[in-house]
N, C-alpha and C positions, 0 to 999 in steps of 0.2 A: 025794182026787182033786185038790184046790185048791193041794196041794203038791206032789205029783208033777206034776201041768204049771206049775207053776213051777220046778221043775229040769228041766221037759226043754226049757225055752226056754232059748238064753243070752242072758246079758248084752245092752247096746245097745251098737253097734260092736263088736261082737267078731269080726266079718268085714270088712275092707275092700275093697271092689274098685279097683282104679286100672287104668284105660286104660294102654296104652302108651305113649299121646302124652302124658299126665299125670304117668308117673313124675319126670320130672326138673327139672317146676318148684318150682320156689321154694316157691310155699303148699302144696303135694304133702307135701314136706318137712318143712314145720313141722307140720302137722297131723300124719303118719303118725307125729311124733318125742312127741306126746301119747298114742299108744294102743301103746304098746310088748310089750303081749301081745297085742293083735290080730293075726290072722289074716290078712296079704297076698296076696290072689288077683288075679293080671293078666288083666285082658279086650281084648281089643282093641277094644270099643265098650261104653260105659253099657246102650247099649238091651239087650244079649244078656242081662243080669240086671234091669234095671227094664221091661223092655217084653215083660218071657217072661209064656206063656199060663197057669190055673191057680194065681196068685198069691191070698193071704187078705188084703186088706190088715188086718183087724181082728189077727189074730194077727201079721202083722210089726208091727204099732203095738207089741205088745206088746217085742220086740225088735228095732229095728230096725236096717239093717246100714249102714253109707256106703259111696257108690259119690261116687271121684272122676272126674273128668272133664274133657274138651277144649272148650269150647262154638266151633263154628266158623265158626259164621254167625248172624246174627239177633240180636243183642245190646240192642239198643235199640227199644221200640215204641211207638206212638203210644197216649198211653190211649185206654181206650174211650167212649162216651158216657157208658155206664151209670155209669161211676167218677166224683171229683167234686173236679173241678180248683181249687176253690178260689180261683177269680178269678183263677188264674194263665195267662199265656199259652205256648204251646208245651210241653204237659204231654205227659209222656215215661213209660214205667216201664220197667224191666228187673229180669231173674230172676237171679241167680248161683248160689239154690240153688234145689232144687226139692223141696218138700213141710214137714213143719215136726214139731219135738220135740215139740209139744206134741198133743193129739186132741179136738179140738173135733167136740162128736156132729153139728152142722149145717154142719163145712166142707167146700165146694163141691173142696177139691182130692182127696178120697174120690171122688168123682163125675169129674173130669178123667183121673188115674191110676191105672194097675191097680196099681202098688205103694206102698209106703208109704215102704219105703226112700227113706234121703235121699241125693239128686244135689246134687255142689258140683262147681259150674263154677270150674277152680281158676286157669284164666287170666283175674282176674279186671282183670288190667292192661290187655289187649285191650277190655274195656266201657272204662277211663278213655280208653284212646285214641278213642274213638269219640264217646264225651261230648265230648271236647275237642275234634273233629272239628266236631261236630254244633256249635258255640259259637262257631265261625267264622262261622256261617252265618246264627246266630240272635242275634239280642240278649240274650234269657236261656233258659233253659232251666228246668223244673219237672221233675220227676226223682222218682218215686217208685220207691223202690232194695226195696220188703220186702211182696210181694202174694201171691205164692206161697208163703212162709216167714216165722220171725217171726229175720229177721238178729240181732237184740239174743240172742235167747235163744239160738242159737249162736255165739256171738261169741267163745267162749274156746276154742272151736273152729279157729278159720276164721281170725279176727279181722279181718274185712273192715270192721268200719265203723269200724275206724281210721282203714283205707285210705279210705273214702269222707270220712272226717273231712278227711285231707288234702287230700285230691281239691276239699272246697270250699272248704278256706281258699285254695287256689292258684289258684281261679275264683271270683269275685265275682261272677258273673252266673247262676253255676248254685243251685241250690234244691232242697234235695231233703227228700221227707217220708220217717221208717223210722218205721216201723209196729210195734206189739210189744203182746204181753200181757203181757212178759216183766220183770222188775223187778233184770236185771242190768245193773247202769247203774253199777257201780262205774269203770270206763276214763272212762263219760264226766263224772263227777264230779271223775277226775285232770284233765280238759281245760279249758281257758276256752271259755266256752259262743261258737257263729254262729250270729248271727242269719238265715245261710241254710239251717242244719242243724234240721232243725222232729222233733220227737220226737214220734209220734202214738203216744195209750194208748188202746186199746180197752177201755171198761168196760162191764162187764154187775149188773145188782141179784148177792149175793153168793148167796141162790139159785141163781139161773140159773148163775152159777159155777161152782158145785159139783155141778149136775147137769148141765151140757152141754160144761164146758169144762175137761176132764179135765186133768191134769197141768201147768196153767198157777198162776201168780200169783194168790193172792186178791185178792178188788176191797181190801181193805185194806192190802195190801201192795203195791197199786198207786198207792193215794192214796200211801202213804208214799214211793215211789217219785218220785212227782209231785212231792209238795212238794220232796225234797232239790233235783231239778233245779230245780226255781223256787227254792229258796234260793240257785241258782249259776248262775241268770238266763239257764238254757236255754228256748228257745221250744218250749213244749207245744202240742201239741191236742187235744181227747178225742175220741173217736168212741164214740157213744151206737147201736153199729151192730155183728149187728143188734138191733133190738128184737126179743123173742121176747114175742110175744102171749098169757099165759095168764089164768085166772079173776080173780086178783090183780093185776092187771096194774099200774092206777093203785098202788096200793098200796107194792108194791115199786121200782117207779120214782121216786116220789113219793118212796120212804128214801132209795134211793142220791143222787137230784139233793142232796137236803137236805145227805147227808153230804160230798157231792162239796165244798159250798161252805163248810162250815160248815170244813175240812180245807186248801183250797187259798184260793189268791190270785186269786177272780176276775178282779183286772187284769194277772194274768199267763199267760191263761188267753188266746189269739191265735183262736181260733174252736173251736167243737162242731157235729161232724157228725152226724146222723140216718139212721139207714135201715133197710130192713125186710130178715128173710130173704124172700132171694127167688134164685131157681136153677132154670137150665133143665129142659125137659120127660127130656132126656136122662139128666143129671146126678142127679139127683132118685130118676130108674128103679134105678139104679145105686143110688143110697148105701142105699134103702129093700130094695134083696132083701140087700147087706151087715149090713143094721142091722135085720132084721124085729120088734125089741122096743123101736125108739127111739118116744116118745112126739112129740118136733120133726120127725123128718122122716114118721112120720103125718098129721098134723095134715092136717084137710082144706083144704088151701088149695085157692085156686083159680088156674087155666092161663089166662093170657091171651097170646096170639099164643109160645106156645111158653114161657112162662117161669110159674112158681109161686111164685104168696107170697099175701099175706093178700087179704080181699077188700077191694075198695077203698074200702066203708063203714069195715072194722075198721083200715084204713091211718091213713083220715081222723082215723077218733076218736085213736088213738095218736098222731097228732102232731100234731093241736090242743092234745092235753092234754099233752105233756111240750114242746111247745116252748112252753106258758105258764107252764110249771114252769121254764126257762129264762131266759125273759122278765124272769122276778122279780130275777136278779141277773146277765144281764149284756144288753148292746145287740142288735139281732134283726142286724142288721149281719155279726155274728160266729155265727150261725147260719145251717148249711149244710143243706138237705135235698136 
């Protein structure tokens, strides 16, 4: 049974969609010129394939198709509270794609969208106009370019955070964090590292890896990932986020911090974020009747004013106890919760 539905799924990409307004740009072109057996189907809008009713996301995870696109308004947004600006002032983020290669069992964009399918907003020149817009106006800008998607892990795709590469050597004032579990970092190794281009790694104990963060990077192939860019004097950050709470807990957090430091350059190490799962009452409804065998999105948490994560004794204890696991090797200064 386990090999007959895997032939009767295809491939990932093996169906393209492109808008009409999408066919004739530039990044349209180079992308479509990578998948030369795919399938080119024209839609006149993204939504009549990512927003149709009756979609599995768990089975498009399994093959998922690209849908390119026009993005025509809304480009730039204010973050949110709940997000963590990092002492930076006028903190910004924007989407270019929407959703991510990889299938992490706890993420919140299962809960946002009914498909899985990935949307690339392929005008992605229109966002630099806007940044540059928006930099008139500001003195700097903070820019979180990779919230919906993990941009690094499609990048030979797309190859957008070239483009964003350039985008900051030609503004000095702008700042931007890309986000990734992803450990293709070969382009940015060819680059001479900016100090305004901040490379955030998500790491989880290798555990929790391997049960909740399907098809990404090992935590070990992410330290390794880590140190080459510290050896070519890229600004890292780690995000210790989220914490997943189980029996073990100290335990396993306690290995990763150890190896974390025992492996990297704590003095090149620019700050470490903390945070817990935690995701709306709505969100939640959703990913749980998708996933009715996950053991994380069970988990009894508790609802406070509409949102679900731990309780806030079990918050407590978990970040007493790893931000003094912390503590040990580098300044509290550079810890963000």
């Amino acid at each position: 049974m386990k090999i007959l539905k895997k032939e009767l799924l295809n491939s990932k990409f093996s169906h393209i969609y492109v808008e009409k307004a999408a066919f004739k740009n530039k990044n349209t072109l180079n992308i479509l010129s990578k998948f030369p057996r795919a399938r080119i189907i024209e839609i006149d809008n993204y939504k009549e394939v990512f927003s149709s009713n009756s979609q599995n996301f768990n089975l498009q995870k399994l093959s998922p198709k690209l849908i390119l696109a026009v993005k025509k308004e809304n480009n730039i947004y204010k973050g949110a509270k709940v997000c963590e600006s990092f002492g930076n002032e006028n903190f910004y983020y924007t989407s270019s794609i929407i959703n991510c290669i990889f299938d992490c069992e706890y993420c919140y964009l299962q809960g946002v969208y009914p498909s899985a399918n990935i949307v690339v907003f392929v005008n992605i020149e229109d966002v630099f106009k806007e940044v540059e817009s928006l930099l008139k106006k500001l003195d700097t800008l903070y820019l979180c370019i990779s919230y919906d998607t993990d941009l690094l892990a499609l990048d030979d795709i797309c190859d957008f955070v070239n483009k964003w590469y350039t985008l900051v050597e030609n503004n000095p004032n702008l700042k931007i964090e890309l986000r990734t579990k992803s450990v293709n970092i070969r382009k940015l190794l060819e680059k001479k590292a900016n100090e305004n281009f901040i490379v955030a790694f998500t790491l989880s104990p290798e555990r929790i890896t391997k049960d909740y963060e399907k098809n990404t990077s090992s935590f070990e192939k992410r330290l390794e990932a880590i140190k080459k860019l510290q050896e070519n004097n890229w600004k890292v950050r780690l995000c210790i986020d989220p914490i997943i709470y189980e029996k073990d807990f100290e335990k396993i957090y306690s290995e990763m911090i150890a190896k974390v430091f025992q492996n990297l350059d704590k003095n090149k190490i620019i700050d470490i974020s903390i945070g817990f799962f935690r995701i709306s009452k709505e969100y939640l409804k959703k990913m749980r009747k998708q996933n009715p065998d996950s053991k994380v999105l069970y988990y009894p948490y508790e609802c406070v004013e509409g949102v679900y994560s731990y309780s806030k004794e079990k918050r407590e204890r978990a970040l007493k106890f790893v931000k003094e696991l912390l503590l040990c090797h580098i300044e509290e200064n550079k810890i963000f919760v």
